[in-house]
C-alpha positions as CSV (number, residue, x, y, z in Angstrom):
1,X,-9.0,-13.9,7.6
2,X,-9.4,-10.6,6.0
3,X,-12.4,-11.7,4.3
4,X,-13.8,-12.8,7.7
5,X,-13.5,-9.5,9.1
6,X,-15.5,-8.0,6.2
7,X,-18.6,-10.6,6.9
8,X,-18.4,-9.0,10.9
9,X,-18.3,-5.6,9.7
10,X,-20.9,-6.3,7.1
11,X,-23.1,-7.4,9.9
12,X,-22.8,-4.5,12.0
13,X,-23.0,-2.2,9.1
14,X,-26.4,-4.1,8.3
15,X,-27.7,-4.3,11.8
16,X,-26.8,-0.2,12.4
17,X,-24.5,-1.2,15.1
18,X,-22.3,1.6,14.3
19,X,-20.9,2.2,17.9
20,X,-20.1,-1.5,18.1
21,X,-18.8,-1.0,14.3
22,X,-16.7,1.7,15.5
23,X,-15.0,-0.5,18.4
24,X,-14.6,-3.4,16.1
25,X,-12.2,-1.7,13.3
26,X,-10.8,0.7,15.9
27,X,-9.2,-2.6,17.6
28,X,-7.4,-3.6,14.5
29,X,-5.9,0.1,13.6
30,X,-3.6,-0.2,16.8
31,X,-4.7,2.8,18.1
32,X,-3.6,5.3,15.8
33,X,-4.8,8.5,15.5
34,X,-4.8,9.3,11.5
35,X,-4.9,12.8,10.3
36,X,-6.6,12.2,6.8
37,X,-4.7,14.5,4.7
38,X,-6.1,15.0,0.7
39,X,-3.8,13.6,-1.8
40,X,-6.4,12.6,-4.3
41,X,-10.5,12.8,-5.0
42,X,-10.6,9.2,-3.4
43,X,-11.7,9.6,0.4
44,X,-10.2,5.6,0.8
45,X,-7.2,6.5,-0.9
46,X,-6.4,9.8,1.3
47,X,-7.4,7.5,4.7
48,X,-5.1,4.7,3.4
49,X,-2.1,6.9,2.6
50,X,-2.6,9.3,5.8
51,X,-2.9,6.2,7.8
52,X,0.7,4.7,6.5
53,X,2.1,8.1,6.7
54,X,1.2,8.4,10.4
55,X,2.7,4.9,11.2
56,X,6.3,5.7,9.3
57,X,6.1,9.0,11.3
58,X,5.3,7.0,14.6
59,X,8.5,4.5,13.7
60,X,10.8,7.6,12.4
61,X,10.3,6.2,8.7
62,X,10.3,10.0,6.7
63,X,7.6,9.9,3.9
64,X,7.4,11.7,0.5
65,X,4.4,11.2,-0.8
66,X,3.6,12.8,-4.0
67,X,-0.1,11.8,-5.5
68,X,-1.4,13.1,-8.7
69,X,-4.4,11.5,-10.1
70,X,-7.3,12.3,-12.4
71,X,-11.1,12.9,-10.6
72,X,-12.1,10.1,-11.8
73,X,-10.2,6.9,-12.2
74,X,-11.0,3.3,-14.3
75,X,-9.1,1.4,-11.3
76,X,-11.9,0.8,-8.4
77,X,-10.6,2.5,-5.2
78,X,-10.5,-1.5,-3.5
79,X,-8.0,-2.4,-5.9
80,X,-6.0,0.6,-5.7
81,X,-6.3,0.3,-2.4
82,X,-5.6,-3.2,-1.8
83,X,-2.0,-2.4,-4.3
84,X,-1.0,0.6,-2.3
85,X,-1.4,-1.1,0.9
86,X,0.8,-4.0,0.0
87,X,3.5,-1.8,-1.4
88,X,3.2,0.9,1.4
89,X,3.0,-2.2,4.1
90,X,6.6,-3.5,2.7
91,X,8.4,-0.7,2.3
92,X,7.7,0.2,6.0
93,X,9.3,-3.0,6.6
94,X,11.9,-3.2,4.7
95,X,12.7,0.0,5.4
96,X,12.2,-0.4,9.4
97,X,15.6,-1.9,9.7
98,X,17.5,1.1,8.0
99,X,19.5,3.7,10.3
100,X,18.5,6.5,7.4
101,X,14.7,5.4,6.9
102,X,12.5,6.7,4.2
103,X,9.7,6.0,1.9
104,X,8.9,7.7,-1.5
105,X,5.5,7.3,-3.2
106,X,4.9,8.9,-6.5
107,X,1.4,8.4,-8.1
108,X,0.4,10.2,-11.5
109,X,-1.3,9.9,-15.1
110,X,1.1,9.7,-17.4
111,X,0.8,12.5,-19.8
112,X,-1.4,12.4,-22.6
113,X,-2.5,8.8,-22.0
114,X,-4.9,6.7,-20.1
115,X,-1.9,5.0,-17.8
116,X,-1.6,5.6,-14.1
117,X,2.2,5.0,-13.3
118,X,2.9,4.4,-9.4
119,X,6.5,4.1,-7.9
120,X,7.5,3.3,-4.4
121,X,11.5,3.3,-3.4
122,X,12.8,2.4,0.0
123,X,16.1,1.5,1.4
124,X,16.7,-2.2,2.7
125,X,19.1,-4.3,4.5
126,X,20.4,-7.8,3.4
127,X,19.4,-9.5,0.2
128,X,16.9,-10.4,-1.4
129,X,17.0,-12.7,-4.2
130,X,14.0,-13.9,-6.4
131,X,13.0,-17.2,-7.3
132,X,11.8,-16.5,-10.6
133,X,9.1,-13.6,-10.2
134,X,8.4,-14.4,-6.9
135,X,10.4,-13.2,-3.7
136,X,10.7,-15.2,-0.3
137,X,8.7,-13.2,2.9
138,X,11.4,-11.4,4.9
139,X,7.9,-12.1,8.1
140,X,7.6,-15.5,7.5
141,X,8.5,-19.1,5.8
142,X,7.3,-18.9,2.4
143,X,6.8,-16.5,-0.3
144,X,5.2,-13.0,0.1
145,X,1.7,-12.9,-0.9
146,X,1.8,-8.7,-1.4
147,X,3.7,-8.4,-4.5
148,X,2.0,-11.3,-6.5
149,X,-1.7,-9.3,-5.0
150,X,0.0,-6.3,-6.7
151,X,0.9,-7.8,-9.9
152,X,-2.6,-10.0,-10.2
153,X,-4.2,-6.0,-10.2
154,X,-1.0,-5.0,-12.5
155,X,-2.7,-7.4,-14.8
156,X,-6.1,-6.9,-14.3
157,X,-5.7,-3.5,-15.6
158,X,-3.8,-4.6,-18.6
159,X,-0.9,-2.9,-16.5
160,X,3.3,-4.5,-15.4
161,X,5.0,-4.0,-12.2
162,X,8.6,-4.1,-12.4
163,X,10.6,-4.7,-8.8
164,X,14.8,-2.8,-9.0
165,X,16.5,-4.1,-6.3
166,X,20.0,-1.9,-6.9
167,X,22.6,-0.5,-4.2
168,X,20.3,-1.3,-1.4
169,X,17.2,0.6,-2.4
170,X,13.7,-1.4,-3.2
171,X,11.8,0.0,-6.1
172,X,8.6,-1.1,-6.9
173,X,7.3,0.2,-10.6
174,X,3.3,0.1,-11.5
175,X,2.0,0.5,-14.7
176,X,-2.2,0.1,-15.5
């Protein structure tokens, strides 16, 4: 689907339709007004971020988002993108459910080396138990596809995720 969306807006980008560009993608951002704050040197990485930071706010989810990152990265802004917005995306679910709801992100370089270490922790209610490395969808029948997109770019950049599911809090670890 997503991929169909991208052959639409590649169109109108192509054709300069930008107003009807603008209508298209404004239809799938449910309305909401995004204040793009700067966490980092990426302009999609800021608009991402602000725009899950203004839908926790919106569903009384507090944020603490903490971004460090170098000017100049070796992990292409789509797939740090596309691994932020999976992560971001469940946490705000799981922790929709939670009286006391919060999200932490932590991005940084790890000192003196080429890694980039990312860490997301959220609270969570009821269980979840994995089937091996893979975890059943808490939306739908099946397995999640968001965690096994995280750890395919995990990989990709010769990197791990590790997933700490301890005392009702969700922790995500990244390593590339």
């Amino acid at each position: 689907d997503f991929r169909h969306q991208l052959i639409v807006i590649s169109e109108l980008v192509g054709q300069k339709e930008y107003d009807r560009l603008e209508e298209y993608v404004g239809r799938y951002m449910d309305d909401v007004q995004t204040e793009v704050k700067l966490y980092s040197y990426s302009a999609a990485l800021n608009a991402l971020i602000s725009y899950y930071e203004t839908i926790c706010r919106g569903r009384g989810i507090r944020t603490e988002f903490t971004v460090t990152l170098p000017k100049r990265m070796w992990v292409s802004d789509q797939d740090f993108c596309v691994l932020l917005g999976n992560l971001l995306e469940n946490a705000m679910d799981g922790a929709g459910s939670v009286q006391e709801a919060y999200i932490v992100l932590k991005i940084w370089q790890m000192a003196s080396s080429n890694m980039l270490a990312v860490k997301v922790t959220n609270p969570y209610q009821g269980e979840f138990k994995p089937e091996g490395r893979r975890y059943r969808s808490s939306k739908r029948e099946g397995f999640g596809q968001g965690l096994e997109s995280v750890e395919m770019i995990a990989k990709k950049y010769e990197g791990m995720m590790e997933i700490l599911t301890d005392s009702q809090i969700f922790t995500v670890k990244i390593l590339l």
